[in-house]
C-alpha positions as CSV (number, residue, x, y, z in Angstrom):
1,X,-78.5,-16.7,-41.1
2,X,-76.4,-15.3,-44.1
3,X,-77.2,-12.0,-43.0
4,X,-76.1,-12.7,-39.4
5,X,-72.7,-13.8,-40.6
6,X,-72.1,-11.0,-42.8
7,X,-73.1,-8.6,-39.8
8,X,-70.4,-10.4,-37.8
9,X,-67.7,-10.7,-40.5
10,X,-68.1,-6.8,-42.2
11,X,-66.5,-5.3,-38.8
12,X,-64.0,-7.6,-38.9
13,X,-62.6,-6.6,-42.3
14,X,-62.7,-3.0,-41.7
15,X,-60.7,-3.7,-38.4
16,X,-58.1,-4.7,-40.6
17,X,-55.1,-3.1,-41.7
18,X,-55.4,-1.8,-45.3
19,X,-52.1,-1.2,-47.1
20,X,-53.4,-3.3,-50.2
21,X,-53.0,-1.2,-53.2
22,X,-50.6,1.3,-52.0
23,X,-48.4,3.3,-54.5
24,X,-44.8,3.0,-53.8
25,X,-42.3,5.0,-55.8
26,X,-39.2,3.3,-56.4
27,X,-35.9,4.5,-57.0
28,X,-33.1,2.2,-57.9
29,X,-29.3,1.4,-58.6
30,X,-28.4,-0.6,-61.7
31,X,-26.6,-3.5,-61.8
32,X,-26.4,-6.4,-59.6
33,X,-28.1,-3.5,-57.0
34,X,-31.6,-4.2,-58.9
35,X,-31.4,-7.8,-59.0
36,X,-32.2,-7.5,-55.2
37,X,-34.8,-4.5,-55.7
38,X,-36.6,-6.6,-58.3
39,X,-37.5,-9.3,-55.7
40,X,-39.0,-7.0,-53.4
41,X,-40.7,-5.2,-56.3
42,X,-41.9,-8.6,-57.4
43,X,-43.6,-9.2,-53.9
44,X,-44.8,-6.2,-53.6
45,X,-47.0,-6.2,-57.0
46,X,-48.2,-9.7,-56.1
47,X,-49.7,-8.2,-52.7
48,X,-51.3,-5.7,-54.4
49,X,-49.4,-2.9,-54.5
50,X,-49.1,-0.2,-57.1
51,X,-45.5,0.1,-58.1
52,X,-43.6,3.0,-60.2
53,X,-39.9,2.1,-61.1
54,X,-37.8,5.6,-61.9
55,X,-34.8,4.3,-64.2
56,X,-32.8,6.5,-66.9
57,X,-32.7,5.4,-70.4
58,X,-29.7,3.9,-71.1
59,X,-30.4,1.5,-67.9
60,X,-28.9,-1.5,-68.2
61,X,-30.6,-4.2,-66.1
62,X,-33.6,-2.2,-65.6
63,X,-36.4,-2.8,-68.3
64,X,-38.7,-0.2,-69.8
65,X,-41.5,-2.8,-69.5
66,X,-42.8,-5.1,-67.3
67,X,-45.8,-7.1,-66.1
68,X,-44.6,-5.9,-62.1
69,X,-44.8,-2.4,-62.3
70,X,-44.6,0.9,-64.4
71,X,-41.6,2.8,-65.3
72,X,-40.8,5.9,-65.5
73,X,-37.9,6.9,-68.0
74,X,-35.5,9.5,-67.5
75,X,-33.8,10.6,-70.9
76,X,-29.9,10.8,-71.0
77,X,-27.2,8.9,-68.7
78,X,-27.7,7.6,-65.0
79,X,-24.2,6.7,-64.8
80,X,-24.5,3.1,-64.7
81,X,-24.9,2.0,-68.2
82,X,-23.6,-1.4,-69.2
83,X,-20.7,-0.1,-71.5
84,X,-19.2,2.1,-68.9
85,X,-19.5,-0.6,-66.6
86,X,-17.7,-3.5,-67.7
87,X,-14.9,-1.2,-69.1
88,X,-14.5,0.3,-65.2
89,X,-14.1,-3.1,-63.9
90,X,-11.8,-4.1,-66.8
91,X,-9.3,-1.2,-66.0
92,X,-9.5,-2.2,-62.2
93,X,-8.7,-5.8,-63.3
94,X,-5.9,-5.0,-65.3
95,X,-4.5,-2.5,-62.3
96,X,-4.4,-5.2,-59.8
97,X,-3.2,-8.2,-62.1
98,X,0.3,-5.6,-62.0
99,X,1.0,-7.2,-58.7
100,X,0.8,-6.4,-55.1
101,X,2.7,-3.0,-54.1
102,X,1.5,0.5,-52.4
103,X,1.4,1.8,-56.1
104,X,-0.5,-0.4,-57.3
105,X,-2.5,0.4,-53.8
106,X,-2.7,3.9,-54.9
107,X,-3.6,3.5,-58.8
108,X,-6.6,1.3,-58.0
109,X,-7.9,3.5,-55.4
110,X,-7.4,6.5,-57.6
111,X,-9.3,4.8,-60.3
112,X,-12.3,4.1,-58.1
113,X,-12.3,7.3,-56.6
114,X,-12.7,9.1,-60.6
115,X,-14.7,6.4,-61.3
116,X,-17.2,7.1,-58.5
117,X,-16.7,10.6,-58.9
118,X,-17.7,10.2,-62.6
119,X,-21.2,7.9,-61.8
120,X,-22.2,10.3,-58.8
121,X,-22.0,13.3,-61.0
122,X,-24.4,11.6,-63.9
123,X,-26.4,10.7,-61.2
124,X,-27.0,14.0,-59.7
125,X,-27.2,15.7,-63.0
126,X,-30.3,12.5,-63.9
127,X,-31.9,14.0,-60.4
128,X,-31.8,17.8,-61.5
129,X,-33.6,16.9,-64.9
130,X,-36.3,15.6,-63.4
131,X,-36.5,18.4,-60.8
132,X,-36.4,20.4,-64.3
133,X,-39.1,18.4,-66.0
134,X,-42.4,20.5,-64.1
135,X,-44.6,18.2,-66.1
136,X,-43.0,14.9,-64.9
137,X,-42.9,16.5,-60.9
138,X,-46.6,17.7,-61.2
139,X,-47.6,13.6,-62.4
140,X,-45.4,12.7,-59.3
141,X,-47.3,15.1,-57.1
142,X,-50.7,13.8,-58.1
143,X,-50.0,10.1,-58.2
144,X,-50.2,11.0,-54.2
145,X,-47.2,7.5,-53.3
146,X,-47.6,6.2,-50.0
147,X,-44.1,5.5,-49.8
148,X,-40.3,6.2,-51.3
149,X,-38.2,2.6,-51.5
150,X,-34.8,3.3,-53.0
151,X,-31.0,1.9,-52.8
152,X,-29.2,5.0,-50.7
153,X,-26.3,4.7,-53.5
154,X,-28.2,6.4,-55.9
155,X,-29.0,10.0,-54.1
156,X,-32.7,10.4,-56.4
157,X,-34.7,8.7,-54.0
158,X,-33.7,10.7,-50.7
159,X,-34.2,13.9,-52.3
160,X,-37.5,13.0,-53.9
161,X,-39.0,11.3,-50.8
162,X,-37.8,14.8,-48.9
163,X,-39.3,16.7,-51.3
164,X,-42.7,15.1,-51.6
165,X,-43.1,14.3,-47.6
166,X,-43.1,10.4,-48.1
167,X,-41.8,8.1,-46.2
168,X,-38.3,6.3,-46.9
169,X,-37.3,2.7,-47.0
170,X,-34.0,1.8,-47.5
171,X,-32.7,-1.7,-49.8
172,X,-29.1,-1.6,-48.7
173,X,-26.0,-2.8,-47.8
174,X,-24.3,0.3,-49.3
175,X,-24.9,4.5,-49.3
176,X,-23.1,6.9,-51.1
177,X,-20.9,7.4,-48.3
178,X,-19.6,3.7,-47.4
179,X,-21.2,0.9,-45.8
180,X,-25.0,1.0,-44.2
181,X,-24.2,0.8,-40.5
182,X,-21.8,3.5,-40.7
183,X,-24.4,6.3,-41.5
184,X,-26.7,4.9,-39.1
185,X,-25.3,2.6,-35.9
186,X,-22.4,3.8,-33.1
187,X,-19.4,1.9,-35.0
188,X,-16.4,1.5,-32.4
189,X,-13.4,1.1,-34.6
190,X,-12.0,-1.4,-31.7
191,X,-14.2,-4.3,-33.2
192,X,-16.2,-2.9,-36.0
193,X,-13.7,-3.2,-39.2
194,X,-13.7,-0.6,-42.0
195,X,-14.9,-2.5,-45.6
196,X,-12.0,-2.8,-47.8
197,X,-9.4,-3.7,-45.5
198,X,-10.2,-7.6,-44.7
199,X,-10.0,-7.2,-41.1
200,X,-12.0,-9.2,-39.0
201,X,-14.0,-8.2,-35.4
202,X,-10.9,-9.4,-33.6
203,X,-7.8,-7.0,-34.5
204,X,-4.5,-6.5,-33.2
205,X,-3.0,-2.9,-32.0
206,X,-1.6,-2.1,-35.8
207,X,-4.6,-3.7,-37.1
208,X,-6.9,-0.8,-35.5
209,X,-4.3,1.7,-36.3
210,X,-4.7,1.0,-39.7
211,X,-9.0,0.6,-39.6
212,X,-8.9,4.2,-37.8
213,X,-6.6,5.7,-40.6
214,X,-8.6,4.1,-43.4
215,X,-11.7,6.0,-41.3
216,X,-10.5,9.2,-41.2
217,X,-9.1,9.0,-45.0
218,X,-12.5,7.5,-46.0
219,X,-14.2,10.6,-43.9
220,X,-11.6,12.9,-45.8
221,X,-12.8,11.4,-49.6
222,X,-16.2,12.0,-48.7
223,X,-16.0,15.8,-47.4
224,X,-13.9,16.7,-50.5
225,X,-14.9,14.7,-53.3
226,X,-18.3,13.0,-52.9
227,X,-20.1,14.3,-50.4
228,X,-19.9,18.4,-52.6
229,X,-22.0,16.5,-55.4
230,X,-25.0,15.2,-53.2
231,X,-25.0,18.6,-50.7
232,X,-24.8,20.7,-54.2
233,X,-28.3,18.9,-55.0
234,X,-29.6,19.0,-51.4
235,X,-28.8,22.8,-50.8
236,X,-30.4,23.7,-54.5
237,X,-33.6,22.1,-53.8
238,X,-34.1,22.6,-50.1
239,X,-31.5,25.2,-49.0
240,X,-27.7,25.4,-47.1
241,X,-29.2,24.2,-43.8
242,X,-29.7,20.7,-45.3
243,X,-27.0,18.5,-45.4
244,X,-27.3,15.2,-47.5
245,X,-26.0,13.1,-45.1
246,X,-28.5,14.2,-42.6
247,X,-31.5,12.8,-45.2
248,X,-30.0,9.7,-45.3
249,X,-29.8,9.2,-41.8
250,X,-33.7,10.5,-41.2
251,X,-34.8,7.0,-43.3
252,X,-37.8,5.7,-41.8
253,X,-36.3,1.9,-42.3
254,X,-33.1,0.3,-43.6
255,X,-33.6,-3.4,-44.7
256,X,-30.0,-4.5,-44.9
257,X,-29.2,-6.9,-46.7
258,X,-26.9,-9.2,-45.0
259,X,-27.5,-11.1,-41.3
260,X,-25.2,-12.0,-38.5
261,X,-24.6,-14.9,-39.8
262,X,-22.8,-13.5,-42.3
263,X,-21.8,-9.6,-40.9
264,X,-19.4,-9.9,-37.6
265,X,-21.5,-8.9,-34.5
266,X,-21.7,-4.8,-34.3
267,X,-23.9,-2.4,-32.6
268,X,-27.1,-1.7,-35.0
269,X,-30.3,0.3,-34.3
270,X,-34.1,-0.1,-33.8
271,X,-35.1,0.5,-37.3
272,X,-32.7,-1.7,-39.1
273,X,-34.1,-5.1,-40.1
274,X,-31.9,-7.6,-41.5
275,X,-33.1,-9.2,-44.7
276,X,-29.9,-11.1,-45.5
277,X,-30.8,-13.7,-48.1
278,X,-33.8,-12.6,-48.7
279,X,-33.6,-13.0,-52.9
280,X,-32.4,-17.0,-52.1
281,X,-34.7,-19.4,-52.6
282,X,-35.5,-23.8,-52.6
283,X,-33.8,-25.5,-55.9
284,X,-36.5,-26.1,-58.6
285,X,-35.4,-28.6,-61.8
286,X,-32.4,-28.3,-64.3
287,X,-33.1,-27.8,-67.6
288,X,-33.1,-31.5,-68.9
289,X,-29.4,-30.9,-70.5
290,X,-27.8,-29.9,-67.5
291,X,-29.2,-31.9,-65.5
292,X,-28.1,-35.1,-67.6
293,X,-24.6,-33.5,-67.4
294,X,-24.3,-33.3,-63.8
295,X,-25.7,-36.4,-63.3
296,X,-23.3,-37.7,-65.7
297,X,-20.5,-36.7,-62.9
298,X,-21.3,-39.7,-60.6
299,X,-20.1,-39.7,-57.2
300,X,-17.6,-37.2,-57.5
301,X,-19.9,-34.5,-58.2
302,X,-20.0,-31.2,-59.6
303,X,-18.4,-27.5,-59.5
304,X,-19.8,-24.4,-60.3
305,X,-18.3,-21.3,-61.6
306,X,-19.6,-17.5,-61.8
307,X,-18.0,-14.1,-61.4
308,X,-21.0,-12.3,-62.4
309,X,-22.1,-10.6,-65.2
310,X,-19.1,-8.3,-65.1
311,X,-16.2,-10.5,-65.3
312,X,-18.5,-13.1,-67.6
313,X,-15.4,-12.4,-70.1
314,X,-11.9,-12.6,-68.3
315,X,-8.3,-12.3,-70.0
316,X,-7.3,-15.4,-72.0
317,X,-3.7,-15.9,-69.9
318,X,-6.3,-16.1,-67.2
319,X,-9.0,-18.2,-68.2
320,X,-6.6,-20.6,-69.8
321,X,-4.8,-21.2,-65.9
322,X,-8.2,-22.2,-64.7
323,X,-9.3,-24.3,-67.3
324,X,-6.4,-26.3,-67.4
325,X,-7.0,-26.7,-63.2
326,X,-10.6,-27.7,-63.9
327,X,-9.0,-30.1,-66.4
328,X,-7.2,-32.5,-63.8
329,X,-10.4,-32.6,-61.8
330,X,-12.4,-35.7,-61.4
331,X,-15.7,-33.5,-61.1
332,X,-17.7,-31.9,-63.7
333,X,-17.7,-28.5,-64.0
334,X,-20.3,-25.8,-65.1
335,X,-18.6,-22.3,-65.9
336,X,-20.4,-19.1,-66.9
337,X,-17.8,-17.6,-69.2
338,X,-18.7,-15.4,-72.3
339,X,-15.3,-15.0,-73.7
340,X,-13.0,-17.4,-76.0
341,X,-12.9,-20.6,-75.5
342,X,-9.9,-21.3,-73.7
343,X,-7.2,-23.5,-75.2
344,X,-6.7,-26.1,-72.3
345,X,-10.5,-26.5,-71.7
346,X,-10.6,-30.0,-70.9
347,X,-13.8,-32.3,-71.8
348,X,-15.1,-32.0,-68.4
349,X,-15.9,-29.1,-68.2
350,X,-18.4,-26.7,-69.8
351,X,-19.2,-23.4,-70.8
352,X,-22.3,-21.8,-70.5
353,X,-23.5,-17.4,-71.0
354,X,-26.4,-18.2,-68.5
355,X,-26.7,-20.7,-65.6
356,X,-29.2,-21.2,-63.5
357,X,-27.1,-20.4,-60.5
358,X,-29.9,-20.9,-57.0
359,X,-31.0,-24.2,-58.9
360,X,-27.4,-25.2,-59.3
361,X,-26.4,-24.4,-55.9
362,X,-29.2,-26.7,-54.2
363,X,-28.7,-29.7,-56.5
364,X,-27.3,-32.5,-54.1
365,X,-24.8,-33.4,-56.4
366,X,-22.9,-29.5,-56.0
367,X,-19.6,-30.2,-54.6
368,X,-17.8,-26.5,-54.6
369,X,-19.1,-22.9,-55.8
370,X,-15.9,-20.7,-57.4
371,X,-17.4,-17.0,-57.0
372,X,-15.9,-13.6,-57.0
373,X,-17.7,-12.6,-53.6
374,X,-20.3,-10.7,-54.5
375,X,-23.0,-10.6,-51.6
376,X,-25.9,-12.2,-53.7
377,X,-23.5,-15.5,-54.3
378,X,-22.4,-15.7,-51.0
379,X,-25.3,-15.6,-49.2
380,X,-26.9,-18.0,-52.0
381,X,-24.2,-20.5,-51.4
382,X,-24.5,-20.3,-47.6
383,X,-28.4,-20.8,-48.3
384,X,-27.6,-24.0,-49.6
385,X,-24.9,-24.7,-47.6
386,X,-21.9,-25.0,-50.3
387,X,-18.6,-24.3,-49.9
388,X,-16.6,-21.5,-51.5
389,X,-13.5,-21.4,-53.8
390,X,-13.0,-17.4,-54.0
391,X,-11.6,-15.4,-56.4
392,X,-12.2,-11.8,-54.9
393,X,-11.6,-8.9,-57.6
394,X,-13.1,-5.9,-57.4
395,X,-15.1,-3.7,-54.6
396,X,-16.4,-5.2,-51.3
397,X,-15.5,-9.0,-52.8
398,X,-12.7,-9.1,-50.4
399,X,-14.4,-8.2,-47.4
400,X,-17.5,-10.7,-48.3
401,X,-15.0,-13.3,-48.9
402,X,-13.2,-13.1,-45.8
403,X,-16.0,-13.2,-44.0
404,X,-16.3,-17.0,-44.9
405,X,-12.8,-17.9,-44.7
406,X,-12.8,-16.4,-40.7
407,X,-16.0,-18.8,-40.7
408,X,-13.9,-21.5,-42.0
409,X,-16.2,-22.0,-45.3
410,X,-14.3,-20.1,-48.1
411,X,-10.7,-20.5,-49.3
412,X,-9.6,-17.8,-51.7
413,X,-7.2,-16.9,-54.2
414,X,-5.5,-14.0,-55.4
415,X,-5.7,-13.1,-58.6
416,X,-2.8,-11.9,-58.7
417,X,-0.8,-15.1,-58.2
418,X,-3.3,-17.1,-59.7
419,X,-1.7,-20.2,-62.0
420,X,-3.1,-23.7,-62.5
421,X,-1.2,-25.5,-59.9
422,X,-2.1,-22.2,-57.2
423,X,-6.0,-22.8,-58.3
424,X,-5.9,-26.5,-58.5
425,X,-4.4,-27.1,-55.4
426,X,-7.2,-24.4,-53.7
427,X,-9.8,-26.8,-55.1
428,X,-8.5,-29.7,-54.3
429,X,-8.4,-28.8,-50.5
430,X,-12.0,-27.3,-50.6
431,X,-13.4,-30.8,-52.5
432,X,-11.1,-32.9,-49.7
433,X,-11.2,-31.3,-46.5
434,X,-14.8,-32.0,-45.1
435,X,-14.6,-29.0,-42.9
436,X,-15.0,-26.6,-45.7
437,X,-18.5,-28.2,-46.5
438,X,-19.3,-28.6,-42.8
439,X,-18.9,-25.3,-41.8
440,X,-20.8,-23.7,-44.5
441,X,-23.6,-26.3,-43.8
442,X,-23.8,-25.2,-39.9
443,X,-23.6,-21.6,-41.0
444,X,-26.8,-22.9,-43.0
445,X,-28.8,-23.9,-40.4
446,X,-28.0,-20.9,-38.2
447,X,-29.4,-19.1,-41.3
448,X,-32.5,-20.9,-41.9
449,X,-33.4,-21.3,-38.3
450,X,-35.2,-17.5,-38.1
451,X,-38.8,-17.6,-37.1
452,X,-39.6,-15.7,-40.4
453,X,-38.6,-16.1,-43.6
454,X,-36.5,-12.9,-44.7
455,X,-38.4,-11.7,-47.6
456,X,-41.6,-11.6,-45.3
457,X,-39.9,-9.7,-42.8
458,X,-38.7,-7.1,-45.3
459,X,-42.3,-6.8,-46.8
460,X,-44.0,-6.7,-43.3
461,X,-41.7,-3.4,-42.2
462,X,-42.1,-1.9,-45.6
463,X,-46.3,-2.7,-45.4
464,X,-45.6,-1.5,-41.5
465,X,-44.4,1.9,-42.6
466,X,-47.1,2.0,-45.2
467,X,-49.5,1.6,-42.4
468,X,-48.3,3.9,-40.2
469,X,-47.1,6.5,-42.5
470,X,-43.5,6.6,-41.1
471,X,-41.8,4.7,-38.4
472,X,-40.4,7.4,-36.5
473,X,-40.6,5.9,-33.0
474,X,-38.2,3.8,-34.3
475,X,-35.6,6.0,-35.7
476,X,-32.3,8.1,-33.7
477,X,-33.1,11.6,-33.9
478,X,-29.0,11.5,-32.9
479,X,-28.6,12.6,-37.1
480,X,-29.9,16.3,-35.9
481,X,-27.2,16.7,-33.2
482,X,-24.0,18.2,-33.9
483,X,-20.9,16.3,-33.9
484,X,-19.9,17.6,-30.1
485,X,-23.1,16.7,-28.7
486,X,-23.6,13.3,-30.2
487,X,-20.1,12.8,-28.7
488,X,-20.6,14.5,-25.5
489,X,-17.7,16.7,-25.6
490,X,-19.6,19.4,-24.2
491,X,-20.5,17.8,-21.3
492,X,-17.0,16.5,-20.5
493,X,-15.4,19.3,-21.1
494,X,-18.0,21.4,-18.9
495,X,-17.3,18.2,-16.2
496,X,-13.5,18.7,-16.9
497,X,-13.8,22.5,-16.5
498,X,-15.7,22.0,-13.2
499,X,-13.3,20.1,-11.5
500,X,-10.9,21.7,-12.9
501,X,-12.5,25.0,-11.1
502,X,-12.8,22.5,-7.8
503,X,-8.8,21.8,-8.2
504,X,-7.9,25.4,-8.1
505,X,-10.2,26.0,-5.5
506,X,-9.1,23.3,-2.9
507,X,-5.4,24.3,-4.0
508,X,-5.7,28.0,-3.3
509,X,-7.4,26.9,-0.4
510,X,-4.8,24.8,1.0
511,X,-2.0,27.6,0.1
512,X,-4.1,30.0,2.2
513,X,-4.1,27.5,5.6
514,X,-0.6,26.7,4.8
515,X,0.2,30.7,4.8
516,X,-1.9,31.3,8.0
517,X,-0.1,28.5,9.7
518,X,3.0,29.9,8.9
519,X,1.9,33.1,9.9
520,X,0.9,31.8,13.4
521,X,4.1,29.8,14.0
522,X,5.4,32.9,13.3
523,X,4.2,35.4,15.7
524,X,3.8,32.6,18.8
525,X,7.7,33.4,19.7
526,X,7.2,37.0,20.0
């Protein structure tokens, strides 16, 4: 009998598909970028797969060590080192607390822009020593990876997964050359805003003036300033026919990390899943002191406040305004805030260097979340369906932001204006007005109701491409055509030639029947 059912059930296993154990070579970003990546690396180790984690060593977030996977260290600078970090978004602060004006416009975007400039060139300098280190490429070589799964911001893992053959999967929201769907989907500038300018899928005739001039000028940084950086690297390594940009674009799969629940409906393509909230997860148990102090908040509840771990530590003028707001509030109020302790904290409020944010979020006692906008907050909050007092700052906090307020779930407040009347009054309508909490809970349920979680629809497409070594019946091969045939301006202006052609034909034509009917009228009298 037992030899019956092992006859029966030893077909059956080999029928099925084996991508348990795979290598996969991962190539990150630092910074709130890996938070994400660490969740899928996570998953990944606990299915069985081999994983190898490329960082530099002055990485910030990313550990030398860990029970997940094995890291390989770059020596020197990747360009995102904790130091350089938090004095970058400093400066930006400090630029756009000088008040609202096209010069202020113009300082902050020329500080990006050097900044950028700055991180891409110690990124493509990181990618070129380990090109150099023959040793280090030879061990990559024979560790034989199945598969390349990188953030497109950081350029090492296209080139690598080019160089070696391997198939790509993309973590991203962002490349090195804007947002995801950009290098990938048909955008129409009609309805599809450009990040950075707050517009929404519904614009006015100035409105999409100004998203196809930010286009072209965003197009324009790219050709001259970033984009001779990454084609530098491509064109060393594989020569001047390959353009950077074109790498990109031949990813096998791009697991983006937001959903249309949150991103305004836009054109997309085959091979881009949507793994919006993927990281966000069920509530477990406070720590017993914080859960004592928000259930010491009663009815009225309780307020949370983060702005990440970059703006942890925020000017004192500042942090004063809003503790002195927080002070007149009935509810209790958690704040992550590693500076000073600001002089009008009052005694309902308190100060924390780490929260336990998710866990915070689904208590049912959470009345209100104050955030900055990163993507990893909001779509947290709308996990667990809380309401959002915003204070964007810095990068694509704007844009994230007014994505909930069009959705009616987010007020914000510049930071610019900020006092304590401004900020109290902002939380005051948030904790009041039930439609704030309502909306964000219906955007809920439209996010939970999927038929798979997100997290196991990232890791089935990345185990899919595994599988299948590639997934290029999904993927445009539009990336190979040049920029008149993707557009078709070949064919119209052949079409436009042709009846052009036709017009002069018919006219010449008609001229020449005219003349002999003139001809014959004519010659008739004589």
């Amino acid at each position: 009998m037992h030899s019956s059912i092992l006859f029966l059930i030893v077909p059956l296993i080999f029928t099925l598909p084996a991508v348990s154990g795979s290598k996969v070579l991962v190539f990150p970003m630092d910074g709130s970028h890996w938070v994400n990546m660490r969740v899928l690396i996570e998953e990944l180790h606990s299915r069985g797969h081999n994983v190898s984690v490329v960082r530099a060593s002055d990485s910030w977030y990313i550990k030398e060590t860990s029970p997940h996977y094995t890291s390989i260290t770059i020596n020197g600078t990747g360009g995102t080192d904790e130091e350089f970090l938090i004095s970058f978004v400093s400066r930006l602060l400090q630029i756009q607390r000088q008040g609202r004006s096209i010069w202020t416009r113009f300082e902050l975007e020329m500080e990006l822009m050097e900044k950028a400039i700055e991180m891409q060139v110690k990124e493509c300098e990181m990618v070129i020593r380990i090109f150099e280190d023959q040793r280090l490429m030879e061990s990559l070589r024979i560790a034989q990876y199945d598969m390349v799964l990188t953030d497109p911001v950081a350029a090492g893992g296209v080139i690598l997964a080019h160089y070696f053959g391997l198939p790509l999967v993309f973590n991203v929201r962002w490349t090195a050359m804007g947002e995801g769907h950009f290098a990938i989907a048909p955008s129409p500038l009609s309805y599809v805003p450009i990040p950075g300018q707050e517009l929404t899928d519904t614009m006015s005739f100035f409105q999409r003036m100004q998203n196809v001039l930010t286009h072209c000028i965003s197009w324009i940084q790219w050709e001259m300033y970033f984009g001779p950086h990454y084609n530098s690297l491509s064109h060393r390594y594989f020569g001047s026919e390959v353009d950077f940009f074109q790498l990109v674009q031949a990813a096998d799969m791009w697991l983006m990390r937001v959903d249309f629940v949150f991103e305004f409906p836009r054109p997309t393509m085959p091979n881009v899943i949507y793994m919006g909230g993927f990281q966000s997860k069920p509530a477990k148990p406070l720590p017993v002191d914080l859960e004592e102090f928000v259930q010491s908040s009663g009815e009225h509840g309780f307020i949370i406040m983060s702005l990440g771990t970059l703006f942890g530590k925020l000017p004192h003028d500042l942090a004063d305004e809003i503790a002195a707001a927080f002070a007149q509030l009935p509810q209790k109020v958690i704040w992550r805030h590693t500076g000073d302790r600001p002089a009008t904290l009052g005694n309902n409020t308190r100060l924390v260097t780490w929260m336990p944010q998710n866990d915070l979020l689904g208590h049912p006692k959470i009345r209100a979340f104050v955030a900055h906008g990163g993507t990893n907050g909001v779509l947290e909050a709308m996990y667990h369906g809380v309401p959002i007092v915003g204070l964007p700052l810095i990068f694509d906090q704007p844009d994230n932001l007014n994505r909930m307020r069009v959705k009616g779930a987010a007020k914000i407040v510049d930071i610019v204006t900020l006092d304590r009347n401004i900020f109290l009054q902002a939380l005051q309508e948030v904790l009041q007005e039930p439609s704030y909490r309502m909306n964000m809970q219906r955007l809920s349920r439209l996010h939970h109701d999927q038929p798979m979680k997100p997290l196991d629809l990232a890791l089935f497409w990345i185990e899919f491409v595994m599988r299948h070594k590639g997934a290029g019946h999904l993927r445009t091969e539009s990336y190979r055509m040049p920029w008149y045939v993707y557009h078709s301006v070949d064919v119209i202006g052949t079409l436009l030639a042709a009846m052009l052609f036709i017009l002069l034909i018919l006219i010449f034509l008609v001229r020449y029947l005219c003349c002999r009917v003139c001809s014959s009228r004519k010659m008739k009298p004589e």
